[in-house]
C-alpha positions as CSV (number, residue, x, y, z in Angstrom):
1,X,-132.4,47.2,-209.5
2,X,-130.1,44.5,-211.0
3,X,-128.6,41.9,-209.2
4,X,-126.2,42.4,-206.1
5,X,-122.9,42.1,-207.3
6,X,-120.9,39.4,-204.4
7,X,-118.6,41.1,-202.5
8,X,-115.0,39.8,-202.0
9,X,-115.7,38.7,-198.3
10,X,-118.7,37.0,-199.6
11,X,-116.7,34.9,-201.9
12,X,-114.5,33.9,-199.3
13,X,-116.9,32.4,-196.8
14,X,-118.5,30.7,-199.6
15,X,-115.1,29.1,-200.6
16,X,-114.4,28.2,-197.2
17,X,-117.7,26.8,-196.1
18,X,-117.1,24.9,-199.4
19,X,-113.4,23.4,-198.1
20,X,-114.9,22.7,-195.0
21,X,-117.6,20.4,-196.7
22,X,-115.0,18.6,-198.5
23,X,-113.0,18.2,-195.5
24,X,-115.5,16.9,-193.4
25,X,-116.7,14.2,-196.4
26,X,-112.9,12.6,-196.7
27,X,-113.0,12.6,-193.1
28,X,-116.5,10.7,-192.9
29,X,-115.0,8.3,-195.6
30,X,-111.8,7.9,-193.6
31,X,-113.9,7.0,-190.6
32,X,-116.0,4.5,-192.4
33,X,-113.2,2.8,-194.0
34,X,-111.6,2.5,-190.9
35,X,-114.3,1.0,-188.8
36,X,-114.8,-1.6,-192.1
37,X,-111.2,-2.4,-191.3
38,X,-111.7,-2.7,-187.8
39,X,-115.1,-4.6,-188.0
40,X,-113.9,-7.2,-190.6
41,X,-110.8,-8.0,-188.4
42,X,-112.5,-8.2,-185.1
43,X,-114.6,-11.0,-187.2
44,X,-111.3,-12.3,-188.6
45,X,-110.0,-12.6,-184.8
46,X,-112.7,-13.9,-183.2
47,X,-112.7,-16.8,-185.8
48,X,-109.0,-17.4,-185.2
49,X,-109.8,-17.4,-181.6
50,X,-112.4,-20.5,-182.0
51,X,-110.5,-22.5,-184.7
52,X,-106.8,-22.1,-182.5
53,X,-109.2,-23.3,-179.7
54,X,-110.5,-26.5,-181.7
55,X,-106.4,-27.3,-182.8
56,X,-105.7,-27.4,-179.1
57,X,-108.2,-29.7,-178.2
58,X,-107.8,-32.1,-181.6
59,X,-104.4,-32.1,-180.2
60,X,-105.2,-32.9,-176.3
61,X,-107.5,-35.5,-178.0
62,X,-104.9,-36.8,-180.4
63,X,-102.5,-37.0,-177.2
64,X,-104.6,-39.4,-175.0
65,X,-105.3,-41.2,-177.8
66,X,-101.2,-42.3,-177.9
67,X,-102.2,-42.9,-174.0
68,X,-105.0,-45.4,-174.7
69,X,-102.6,-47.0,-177.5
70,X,-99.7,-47.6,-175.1
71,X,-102.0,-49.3,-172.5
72,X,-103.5,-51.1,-175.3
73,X,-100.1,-52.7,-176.6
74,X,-99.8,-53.3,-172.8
75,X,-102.5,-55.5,-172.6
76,X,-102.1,-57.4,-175.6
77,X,-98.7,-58.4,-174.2
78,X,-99.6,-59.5,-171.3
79,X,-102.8,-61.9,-172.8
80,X,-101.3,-62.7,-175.8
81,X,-97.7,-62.7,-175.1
82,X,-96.8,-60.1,-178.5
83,X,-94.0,-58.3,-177.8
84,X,-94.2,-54.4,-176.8
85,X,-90.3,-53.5,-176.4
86,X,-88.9,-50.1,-175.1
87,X,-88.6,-49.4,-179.1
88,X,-92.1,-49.5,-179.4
89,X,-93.0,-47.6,-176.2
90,X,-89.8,-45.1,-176.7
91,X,-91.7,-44.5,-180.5
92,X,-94.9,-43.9,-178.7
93,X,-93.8,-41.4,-176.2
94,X,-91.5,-39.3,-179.0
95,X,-95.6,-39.2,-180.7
96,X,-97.2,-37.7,-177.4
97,X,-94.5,-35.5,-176.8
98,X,-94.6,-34.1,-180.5
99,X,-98.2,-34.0,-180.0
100,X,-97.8,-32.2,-176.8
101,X,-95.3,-29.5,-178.8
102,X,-98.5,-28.9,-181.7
103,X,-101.0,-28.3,-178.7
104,X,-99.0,-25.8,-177.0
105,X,-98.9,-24.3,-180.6
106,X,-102.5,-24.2,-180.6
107,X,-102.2,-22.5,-177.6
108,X,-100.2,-19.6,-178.9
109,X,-101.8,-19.2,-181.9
110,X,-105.2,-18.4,-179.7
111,X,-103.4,-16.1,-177.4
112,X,-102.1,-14.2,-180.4
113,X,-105.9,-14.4,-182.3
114,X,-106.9,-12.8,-178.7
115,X,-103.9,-9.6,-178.4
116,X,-105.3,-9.4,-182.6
117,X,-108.6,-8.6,-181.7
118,X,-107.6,-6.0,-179.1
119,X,-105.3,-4.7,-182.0
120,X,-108.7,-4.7,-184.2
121,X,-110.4,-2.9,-181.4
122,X,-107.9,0.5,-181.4
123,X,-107.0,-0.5,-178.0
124,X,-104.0,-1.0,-176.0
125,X,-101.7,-3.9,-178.2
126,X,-98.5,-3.7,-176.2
127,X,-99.0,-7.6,-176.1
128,X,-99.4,-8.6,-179.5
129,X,-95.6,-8.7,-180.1
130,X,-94.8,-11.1,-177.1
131,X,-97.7,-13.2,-178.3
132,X,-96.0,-13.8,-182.1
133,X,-92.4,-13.8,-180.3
134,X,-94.1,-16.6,-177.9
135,X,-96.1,-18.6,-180.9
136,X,-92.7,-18.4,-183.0
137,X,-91.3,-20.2,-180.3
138,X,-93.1,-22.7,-179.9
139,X,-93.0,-23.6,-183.5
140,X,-89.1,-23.8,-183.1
141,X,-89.7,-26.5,-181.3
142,X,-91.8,-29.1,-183.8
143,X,-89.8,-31.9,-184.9
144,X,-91.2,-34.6,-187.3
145,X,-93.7,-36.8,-185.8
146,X,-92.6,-40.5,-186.1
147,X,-94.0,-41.6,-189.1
148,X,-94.8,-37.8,-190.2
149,X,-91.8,-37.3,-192.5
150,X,-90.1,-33.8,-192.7
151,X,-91.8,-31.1,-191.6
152,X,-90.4,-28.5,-193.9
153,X,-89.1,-24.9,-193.5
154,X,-92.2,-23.0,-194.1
155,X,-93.9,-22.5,-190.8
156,X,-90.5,-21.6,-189.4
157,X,-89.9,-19.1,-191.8
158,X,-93.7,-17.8,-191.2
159,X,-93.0,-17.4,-187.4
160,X,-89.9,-15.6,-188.0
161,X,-91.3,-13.2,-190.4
162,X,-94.8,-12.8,-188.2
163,X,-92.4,-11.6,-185.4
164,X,-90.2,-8.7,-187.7
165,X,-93.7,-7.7,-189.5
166,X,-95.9,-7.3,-186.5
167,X,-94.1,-4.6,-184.5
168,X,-95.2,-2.2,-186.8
169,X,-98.6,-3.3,-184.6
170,X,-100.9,-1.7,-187.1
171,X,-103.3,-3.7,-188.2
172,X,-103.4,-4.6,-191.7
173,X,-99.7,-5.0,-191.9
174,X,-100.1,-7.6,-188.8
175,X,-102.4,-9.4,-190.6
176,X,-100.8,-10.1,-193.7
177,X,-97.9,-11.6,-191.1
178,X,-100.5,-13.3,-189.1
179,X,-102.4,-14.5,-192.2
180,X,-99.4,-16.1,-193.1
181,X,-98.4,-18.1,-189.8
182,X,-101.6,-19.6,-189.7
183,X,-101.7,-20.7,-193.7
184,X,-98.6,-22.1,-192.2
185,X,-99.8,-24.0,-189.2
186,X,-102.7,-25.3,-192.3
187,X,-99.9,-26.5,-194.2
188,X,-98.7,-28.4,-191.2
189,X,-101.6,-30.2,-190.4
190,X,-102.8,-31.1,-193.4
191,X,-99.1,-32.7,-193.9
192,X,-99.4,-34.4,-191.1
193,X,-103.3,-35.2,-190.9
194,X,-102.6,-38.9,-192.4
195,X,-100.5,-39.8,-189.2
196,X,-103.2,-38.1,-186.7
197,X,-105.5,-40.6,-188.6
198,X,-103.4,-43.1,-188.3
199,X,-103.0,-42.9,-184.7
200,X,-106.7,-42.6,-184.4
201,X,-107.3,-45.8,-186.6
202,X,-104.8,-47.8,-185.2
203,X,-105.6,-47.1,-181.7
204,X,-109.5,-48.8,-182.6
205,X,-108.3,-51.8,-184.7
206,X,-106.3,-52.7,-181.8
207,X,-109.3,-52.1,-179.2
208,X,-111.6,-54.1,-181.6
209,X,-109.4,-56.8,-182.0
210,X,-108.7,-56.9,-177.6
211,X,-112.6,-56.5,-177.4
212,X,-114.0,-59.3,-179.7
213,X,-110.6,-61.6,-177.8
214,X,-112.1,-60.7,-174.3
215,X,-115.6,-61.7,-175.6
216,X,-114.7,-64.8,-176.7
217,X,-113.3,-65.9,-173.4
218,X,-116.6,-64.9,-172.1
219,X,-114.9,-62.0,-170.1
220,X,-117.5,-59.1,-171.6
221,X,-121.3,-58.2,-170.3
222,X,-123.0,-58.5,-173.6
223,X,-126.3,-57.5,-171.6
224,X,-125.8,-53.9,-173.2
225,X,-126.5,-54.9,-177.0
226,X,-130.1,-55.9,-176.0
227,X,-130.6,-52.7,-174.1
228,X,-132.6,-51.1,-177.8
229,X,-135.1,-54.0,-177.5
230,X,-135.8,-53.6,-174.1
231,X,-135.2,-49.6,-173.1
232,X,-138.5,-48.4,-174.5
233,X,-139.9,-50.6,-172.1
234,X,-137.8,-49.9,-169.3
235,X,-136.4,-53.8,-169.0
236,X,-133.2,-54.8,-168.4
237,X,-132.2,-58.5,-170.0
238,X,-131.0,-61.3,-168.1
239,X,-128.9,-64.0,-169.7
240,X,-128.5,-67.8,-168.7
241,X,-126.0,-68.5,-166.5
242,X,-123.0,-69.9,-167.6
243,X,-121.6,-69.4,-171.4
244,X,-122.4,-66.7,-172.9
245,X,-125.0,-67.7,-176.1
246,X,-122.9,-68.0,-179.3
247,X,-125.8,-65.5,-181.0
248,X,-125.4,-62.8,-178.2
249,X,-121.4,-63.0,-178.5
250,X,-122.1,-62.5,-182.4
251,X,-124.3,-59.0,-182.1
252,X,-121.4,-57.8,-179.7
253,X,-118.8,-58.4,-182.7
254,X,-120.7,-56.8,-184.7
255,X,-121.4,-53.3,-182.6
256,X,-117.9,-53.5,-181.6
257,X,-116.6,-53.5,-185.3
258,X,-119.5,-50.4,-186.2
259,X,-118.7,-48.6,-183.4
260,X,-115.4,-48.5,-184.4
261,X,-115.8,-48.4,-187.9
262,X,-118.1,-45.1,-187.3
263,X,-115.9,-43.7,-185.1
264,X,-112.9,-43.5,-187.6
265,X,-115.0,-42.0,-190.0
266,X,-116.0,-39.5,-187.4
267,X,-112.6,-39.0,-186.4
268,X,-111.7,-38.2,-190.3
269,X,-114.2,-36.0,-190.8
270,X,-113.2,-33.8,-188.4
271,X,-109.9,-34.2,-189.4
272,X,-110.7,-32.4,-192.8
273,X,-113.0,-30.1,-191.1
274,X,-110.2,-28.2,-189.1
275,X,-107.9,-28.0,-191.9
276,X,-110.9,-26.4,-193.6
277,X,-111.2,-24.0,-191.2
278,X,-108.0,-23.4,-190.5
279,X,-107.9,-21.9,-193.8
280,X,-110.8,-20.4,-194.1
281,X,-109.3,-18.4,-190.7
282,X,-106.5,-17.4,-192.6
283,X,-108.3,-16.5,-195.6
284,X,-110.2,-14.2,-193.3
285,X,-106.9,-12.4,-192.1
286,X,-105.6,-12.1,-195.3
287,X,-109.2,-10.2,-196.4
288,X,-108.3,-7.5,-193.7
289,X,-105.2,-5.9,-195.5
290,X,-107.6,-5.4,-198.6
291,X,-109.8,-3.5,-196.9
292,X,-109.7,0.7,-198.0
């Protein structure tokens, strides 16, 4: 017998099993592209979420460190009679309230990374648009820090745009916007990262400088800079009474000026850290509306 000829029926359930191949594979691509998008900006949000979290504590820092400089000028006035006028503390409280302004910025920004990931997660974002409404906001509210110079239009404009281009609330076109606001918020801070380092450094020189004063009018317990020699043996030092020695006040200068020294480099190197990472946060964002 020769071969059975396919019938017309035949045909058709072989084309058909054949669409419904096809049509399951785009849908299995569809699927995995669509988790990729979803995994990579859960990652993206999670990293906002920690670096919006470091900006509002460099900022808290940053703010009791105009605290510590006010009571600092304070004291110098009184024991050395230099002059600390309400210009001077009217300058220094415009700082901490500008400061104040950038942490509750920092805020925002991580209550937005945190309606983001719920975005990122298919679920329920019905508060991803009062979060970019609430960190456009605050950014309405920045004024140049004294010292800072202008602070430009561009994270203004960012907020604006992050608030029209985000009630879409689909997720790559969100994170273009939100991409955006926080390059912004980077531009920002490295602008104004000299002054933060300023405040930082000036706030030590003038501690060092009240320190090595106090120690030289014998009002300091140098007992502490022999505490190395004597900890590994569980002693405790006991100086003569009266003066304190000339070579004891000498090793106190000089751990009061590497302490402070070390602690500006610190300070700066944390300073470019964040920046770093504020970028590398928005970088992440951006990666999302790439993603297939």
């Amino acid at each position: 017998m020769g071969p059975i000829e396919e019938t017309a029926r035949q045909r058709n359930r072989r084309r058909a099993a054949s669409l419904i191949l096809t049509l399951a594979a785009v849908m299995v691509v569809g699927v995995v592209s669509g988790c990729e998008t979803s995994t990579a900006a859960t990652n993206a949000a999670n990293q906002l979420t920690k670096v919006s979290q470091q900006l509002a504590d460099y900022y808290t820092d940053l703010s009791s460190q105009v605290d510590d400089t006010i009571a600092l000028n304070q004291i110098q006035a009184e024991l050395l009679g230099l002059p600390f006028d309400d210009s001077d503390h009217a300058r220094l409280n415009t700082t901490k309230q500008e400061i104040g302004k950038r942490a509750a910025m920092a805020k925002a920004l991580g209550a937005l990374a945190a309606a983001y990931a719920t975005l990122a997660g298919s679920k329920s974002a019905a508060d991803i648009g009062t979060a970019a409404s609430n960190l456009a906001a605050a950014c309405t509210t920045l004024s140049p820090i004294p010292g800072g110079g202008g602070i430009g239009d561009v994270l203004s404009q960012a907020s604006r745009e992050l608030v029209e281009l985000i009630r879409t609330r689909k997720l790559r076109q969100s994170s273009g916007a939100i991409a955006k606001a926080v390059a912004a918020i980077d531009t920002l801070f490295q602008h104004e990262s000299p002054v933060y380092e300023s405040i930082n450094r000036q706030r030590i020189t003038l501690a060092q400088s009240l320190a090595v004063m106090l120690l030289l009018k014998d009002m300091v317990d140098v007992n502490p800079v022999l505490a190395p020699a004597l900890k590994p043996f569980d002693l405790t030092s006991k100086l003569p009474a009266g003066q304190t020695p000339a070579e004891m006040r000498h090793l106190a200068e000089l751990k009061i000026q590497a302490t402070g020294d070390s602690q500006i480099s610190a300070y700066h190197a944390n300073t470019v850290a964040l920046a770093g990472a504020l970028k590398s946060a928005s970088q992440q964002v951006e990666a999302v509306t790439k993603k297939h």
